[in-house]
N, C-alpha and C positions, 0 to 999 in steps of 0.2 A: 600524420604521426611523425613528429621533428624528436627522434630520440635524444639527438645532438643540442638539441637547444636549451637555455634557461627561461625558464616563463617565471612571468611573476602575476599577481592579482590580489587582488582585495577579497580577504576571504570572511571577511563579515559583512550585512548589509549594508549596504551605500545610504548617506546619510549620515548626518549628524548623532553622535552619541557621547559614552564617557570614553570608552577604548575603539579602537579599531585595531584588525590584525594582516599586516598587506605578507600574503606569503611568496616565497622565491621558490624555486624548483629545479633543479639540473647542476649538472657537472661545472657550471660556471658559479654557483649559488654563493657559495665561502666566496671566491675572489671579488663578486661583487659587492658583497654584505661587509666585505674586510676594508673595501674603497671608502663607504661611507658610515664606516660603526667606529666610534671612541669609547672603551670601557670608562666605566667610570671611577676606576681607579685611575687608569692611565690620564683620565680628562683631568685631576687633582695632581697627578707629580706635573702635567705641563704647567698647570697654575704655579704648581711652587717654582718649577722651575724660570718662571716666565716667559716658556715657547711658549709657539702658534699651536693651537689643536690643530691637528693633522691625522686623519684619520690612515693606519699604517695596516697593509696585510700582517706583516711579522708579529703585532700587536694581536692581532683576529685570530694568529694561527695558536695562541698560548691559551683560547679559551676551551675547556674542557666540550667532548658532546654528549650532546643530551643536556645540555645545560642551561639555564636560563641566565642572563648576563644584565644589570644594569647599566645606561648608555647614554650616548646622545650620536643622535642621524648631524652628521656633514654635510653639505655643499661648498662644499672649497672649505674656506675657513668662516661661514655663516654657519651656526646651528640652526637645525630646523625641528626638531622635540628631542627631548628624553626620551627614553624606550626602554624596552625591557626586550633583549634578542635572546628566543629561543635558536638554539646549534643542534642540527642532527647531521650525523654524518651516513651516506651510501654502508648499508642498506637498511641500516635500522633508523627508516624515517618511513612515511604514510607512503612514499610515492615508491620508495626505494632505492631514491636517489636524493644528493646533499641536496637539502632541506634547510629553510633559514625563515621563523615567523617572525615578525618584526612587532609588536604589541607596541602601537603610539596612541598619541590623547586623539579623540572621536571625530575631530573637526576636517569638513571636507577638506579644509584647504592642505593643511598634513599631509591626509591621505594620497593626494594629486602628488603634493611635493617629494615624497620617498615614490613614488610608483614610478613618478618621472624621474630621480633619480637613478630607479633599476635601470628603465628604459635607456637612460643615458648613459650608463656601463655595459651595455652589452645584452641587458636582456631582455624578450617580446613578451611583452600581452599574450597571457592563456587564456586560450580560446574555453567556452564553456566545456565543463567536465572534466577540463583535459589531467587535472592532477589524479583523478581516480582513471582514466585513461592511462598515463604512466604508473599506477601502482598494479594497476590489470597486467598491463605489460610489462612490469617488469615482476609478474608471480607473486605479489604481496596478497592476491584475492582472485577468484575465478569471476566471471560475467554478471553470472547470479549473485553473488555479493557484491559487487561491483553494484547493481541496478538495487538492490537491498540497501545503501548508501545513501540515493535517492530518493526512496520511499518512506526510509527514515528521516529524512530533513522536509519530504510534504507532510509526515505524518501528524494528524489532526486529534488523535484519540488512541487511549490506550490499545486497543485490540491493534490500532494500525501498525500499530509504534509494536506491539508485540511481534504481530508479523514479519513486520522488518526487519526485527532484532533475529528471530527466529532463522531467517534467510539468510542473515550474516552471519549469526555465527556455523555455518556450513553446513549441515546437516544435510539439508535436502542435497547439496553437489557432491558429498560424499558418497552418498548411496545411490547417484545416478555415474557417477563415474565407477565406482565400484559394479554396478550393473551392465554401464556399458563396455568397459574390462571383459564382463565376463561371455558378454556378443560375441566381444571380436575374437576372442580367443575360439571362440566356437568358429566364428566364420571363416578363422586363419586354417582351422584343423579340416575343416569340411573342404578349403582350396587345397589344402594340401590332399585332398584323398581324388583328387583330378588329375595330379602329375602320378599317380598307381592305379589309373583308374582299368588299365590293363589287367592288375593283378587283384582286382578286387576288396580291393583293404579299406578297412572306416576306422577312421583314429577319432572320428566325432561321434560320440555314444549316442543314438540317435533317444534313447529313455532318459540320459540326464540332460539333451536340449529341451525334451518337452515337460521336464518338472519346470528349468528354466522359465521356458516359456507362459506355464501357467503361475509362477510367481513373479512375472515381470507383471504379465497381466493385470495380475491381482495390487501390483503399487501402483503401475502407472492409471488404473482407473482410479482408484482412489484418490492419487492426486490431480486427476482431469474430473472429479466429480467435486472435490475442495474447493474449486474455483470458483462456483456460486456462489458459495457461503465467501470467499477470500474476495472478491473483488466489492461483495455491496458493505462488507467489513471497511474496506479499504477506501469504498467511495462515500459512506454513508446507506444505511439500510431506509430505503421506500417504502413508509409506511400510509397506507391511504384512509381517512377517518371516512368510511360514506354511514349513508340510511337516509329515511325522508325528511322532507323540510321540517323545521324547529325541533328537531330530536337534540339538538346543544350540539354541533358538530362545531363550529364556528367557538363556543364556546369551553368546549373541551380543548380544544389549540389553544387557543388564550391561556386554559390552567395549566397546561403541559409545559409551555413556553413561562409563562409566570409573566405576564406582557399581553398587554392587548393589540396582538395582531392583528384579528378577524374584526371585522363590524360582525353586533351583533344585534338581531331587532326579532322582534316578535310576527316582525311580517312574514310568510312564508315566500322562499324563493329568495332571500337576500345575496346570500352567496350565487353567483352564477359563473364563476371561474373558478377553478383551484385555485387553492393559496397556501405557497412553499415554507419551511422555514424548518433550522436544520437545532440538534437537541444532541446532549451529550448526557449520556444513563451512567456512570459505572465505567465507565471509558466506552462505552459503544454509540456510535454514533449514528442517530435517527432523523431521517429526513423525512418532516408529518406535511400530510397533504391535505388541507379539508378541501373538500367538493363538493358540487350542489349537491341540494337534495334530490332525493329519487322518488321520482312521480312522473304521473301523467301528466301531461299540459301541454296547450295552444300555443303558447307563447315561445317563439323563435329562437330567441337570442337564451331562454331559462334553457331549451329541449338542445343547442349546442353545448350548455354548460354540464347537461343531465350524460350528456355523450362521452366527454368529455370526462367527467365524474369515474365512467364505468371503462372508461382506457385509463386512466391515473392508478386505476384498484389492478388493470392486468396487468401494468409495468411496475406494480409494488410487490415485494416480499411478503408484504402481512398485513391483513383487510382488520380494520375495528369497525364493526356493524352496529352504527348506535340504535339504543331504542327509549321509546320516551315513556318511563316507568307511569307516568298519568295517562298512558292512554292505552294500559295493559289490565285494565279495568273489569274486564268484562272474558266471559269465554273466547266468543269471537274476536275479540283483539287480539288475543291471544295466540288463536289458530294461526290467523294471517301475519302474526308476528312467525311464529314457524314456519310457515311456508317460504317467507321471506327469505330466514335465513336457509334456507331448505337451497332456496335460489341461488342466493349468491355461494353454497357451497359448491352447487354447481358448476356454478358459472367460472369459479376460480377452483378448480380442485385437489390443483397443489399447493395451494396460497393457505398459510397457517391463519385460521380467522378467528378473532378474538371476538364476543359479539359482548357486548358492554349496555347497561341496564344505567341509566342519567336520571336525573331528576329524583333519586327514591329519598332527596328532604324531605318530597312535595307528599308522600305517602308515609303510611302507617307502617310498624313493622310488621304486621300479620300482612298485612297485603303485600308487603316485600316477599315474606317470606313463602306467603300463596304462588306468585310470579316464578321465583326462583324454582320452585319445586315443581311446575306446571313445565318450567323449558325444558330440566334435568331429567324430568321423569319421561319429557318424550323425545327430546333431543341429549341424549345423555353422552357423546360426545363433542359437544360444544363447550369452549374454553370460555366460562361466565365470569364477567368483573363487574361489580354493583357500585354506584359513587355517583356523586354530586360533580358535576363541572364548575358550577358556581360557586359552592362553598368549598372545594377542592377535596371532600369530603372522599376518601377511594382514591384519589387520581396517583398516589405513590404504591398506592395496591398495585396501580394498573401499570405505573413505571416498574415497578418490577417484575410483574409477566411478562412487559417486551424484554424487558433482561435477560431474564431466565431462556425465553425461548432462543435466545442466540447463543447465548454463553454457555453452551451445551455441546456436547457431541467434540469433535475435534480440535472448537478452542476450549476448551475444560482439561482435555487431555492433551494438550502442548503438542498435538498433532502436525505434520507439518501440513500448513495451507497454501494452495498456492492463489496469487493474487496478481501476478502478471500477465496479461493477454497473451504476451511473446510467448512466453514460457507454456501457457495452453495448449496455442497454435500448434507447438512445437512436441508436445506430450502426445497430443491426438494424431498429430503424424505419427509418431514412435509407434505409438499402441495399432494404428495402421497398420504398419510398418509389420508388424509381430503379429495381425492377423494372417495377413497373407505368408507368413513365415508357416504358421500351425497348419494353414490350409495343405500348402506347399506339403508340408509332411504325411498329411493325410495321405493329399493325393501322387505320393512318391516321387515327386519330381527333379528333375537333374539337382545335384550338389552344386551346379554350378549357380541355378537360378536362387537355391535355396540361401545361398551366401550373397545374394547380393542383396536383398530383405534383410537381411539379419543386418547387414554391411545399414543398410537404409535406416532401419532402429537407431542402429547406434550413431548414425550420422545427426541423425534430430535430436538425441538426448547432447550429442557434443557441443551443439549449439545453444543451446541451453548456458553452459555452464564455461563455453567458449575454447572449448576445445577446436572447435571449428569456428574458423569466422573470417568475415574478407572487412574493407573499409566502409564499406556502405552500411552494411548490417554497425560496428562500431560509431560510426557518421551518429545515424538513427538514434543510436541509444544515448551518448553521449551528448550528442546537440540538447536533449530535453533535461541535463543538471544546469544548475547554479554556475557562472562564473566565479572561480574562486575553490571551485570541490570539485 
């Protein structure tokens, strides 16, 4: 951390474009920016005048901030592009400190030529992150916004982009600082009842720590149980298509996708690996897995695919159990159609399973509606979707039940989710932390030990939100942004 220093980078991607934006950062930024910037007013009176363009501080210091400036970048007396120079001055800028974005035409070679100019007045290459590293430290955003920054510039789909945004505008670090405020003050009051401990005194009400404690409880699990639903949001949700061979598994990916991914053949046992491919609903992002079929069989290389099939379904959020409407013909199909999913409810019990009915072109509507009625009337908590894979016939019915089932519960209601591992790790310590706290009170134990749990709580939510933090932990977080942010 060089609070001293000016950094500069290129804070749009590398590469060729229409614009590119090389940003400056620190206490040297204006006298740099003022070295090699000519308004273009002033570039017009040298014309009439017939001086040398000369690029002048005294000139740079007469432009307003917050302002955007028409221009031309100097090197000596070469131009090197027009520009348009945004001015912010300390502390109403992103970092906090003077601020200078330089908006020139998209062409690598530009871009080199102003960066090497910075570098050539005095200022280094920022390291990744490091501009939101100086807005952290210099109080423009706590840690957790800070990494919210980040999440926002991966983010791939709305829900992610929601999250992110949710993160950054502050919310969740309000209410954990506000929380952990109200630790310490506990834990200061309960130190403080050890220097009277002669005279018996409790300035810590020991009835309003344990409301405390069971409303700390009660958020930090809630947002240590958000974290499943926040992070398959944030990475893409695992959805596995299985059932047995030729049920259209291969072919429902195809219509999902609107693309023919999958080979599809009539022979059974075609697919014998999974095959990936990721799907955007609504802004929610689905990554569909088809897998072999599920059967018995000799065959080696199908019985690793079958294996394999049935670990894709426990590493996924949400099973679609196909079945093949022509061959639910009969009573006995039927049964063992149930028992099936009878199995796999089993098998995955927290796994939300959608069990999907294909092929019902290839049938009459009575016999659809025999089938239908045979699963509901004995599996009558099973989530049914009926549709053609081939003729695409249903398959926006079925996009919308994977919808629905996500888009419910805490993202519906702008809940805050949480979607960072750090941030987890860091809550399940807390919530630790405030078990042994309640214990501790149970079993009456010193003020002394009892404050240092409490102390411990609020150590893990600090870090969080970066109330506490050393350069390693910052290192970590930071090394994984964009140069340039």
């Amino acid at each position: 951390m060089y609070k001293n220093d000016t950094i500069v980078a290129l804070a749009t991607p590398s590469g060729s474009g229409a614009i590119a934006v090389v940003r400056l950062s620190g206490p040297e930024a204006h006298e740099i920016a003022g070295s090699i910037f000519i308004s273009a007013r002033v570039h017009i009176e040298h014309i009439v005048d017939a001086e040398v363009n000369t690029p002048s501080s005294h000139d740079y210091q007469k432009l307003g901030a917050n302002t955007v400036t028409l221009g031309h970048i100097y090197d000596g007396d070469r131009m090197v592009d027009e520009v348009l120079l945004t001015k912010f001055n300390a502390p109403r800028s992103y970092t906090g400190e003077h601020v200078v974005e330089i908006s020139c035409h998209g062409s690598i070679y530009i871009q080199q030529e102003i960066i090497a100019l910075c570098l050539k007045k005095g200022a280094r290459m920022a390291k990744a992150g490091e501009f939101t590293l100086q807005a952290f430290l210099n109080a423009k955003m706590d840690l957790n916004q800070a990494e919210a920054v980040a999440d926002l510039i991966a983010s791939e789909s709305e829900t992610a982009h929601q999250i992110a945004l949710q993160q950054m505008r502050g919310g969740f670090s309000s209410s954990l600082k506000e929380l952990r405020g109200q630790l310490l003050n506990f834990a200061s009051l309960i130190e403080l009842e050890l220097d009277f401990s002669e005279e018996d005194v409790a300035f810590a009400n020991r009835d309003d720590l344990k409301k405390l404690l069971h409303e700390s409880q009660s958020t930090l699990r809630k947002l240590i149980d958000s974290f499943a639903l926040g992070n398959v949001l944030k990475t893409g949700i695992p959805v596995a298509i299985v059932g047995e061979p030729n049920v259209g598994k291969s072919t429902l990916l195809n219509a999902l996708l609107n693309e023919e991914k999958a080979i599809v053949s009539d022979i059974a046992g075609t697919t014998r690996d999974s095959i990936e491919d990721e799907i955007n609903i609504e802004g929610v992002r689905f990554r569909l897995i088809d897998t072999a079929g599920l059967r018995e069989t000799t065959d080696t290389i199908e019985g690793m695919g079958i294996q394999r099939s049935y670990a894709k379904a426990e590493q996924s959020k949400l099973v679609l159990y196909l079945l093949d409407a022509t061959q639910l013909n009969t009573a006995p199909r039927i049964t063992h159609c149930l028992m099936r999913i009878q199995i796999m409810r089993e098998k995955f019990p927290d796994k939300p399973l959608v069990v999907v009915i294909n092929k019902i072109d290839q049938i009459t509507g009575l016999e659809h509606a025999e089938i239908t009625k045979q699963i509901n009337s004995k599996s009558p908590e099973t989530i049914l979707i009926s549709l053609s894979a081939k003729s695409h016939a249903g398959v926006e019915e079925l996009k919308q039940a994977l919808v629905s089932s996500f888009k419910s519960g805490a993202l519906s209601q702008d809940d805050t989710i949480v979607s960072n591992a750090r941030h987890y790790d860091a809550l399940q310590s807390a919530y630790s932390s405030l078990l042994e706290v309640q214990q501790g009170i149970e079993n009456d134990i010193s003020s002394e030990f009892l404050a240092i749990d409490i102390r411990a709580t609020a150590e893990s939510l600090g870090i969080i939100t970066g109330e506490i933090t050393n350069d390693e932990l910052l290192g970590n977080i930071f090394s994984q942004f964009c140069i340039g942010k």
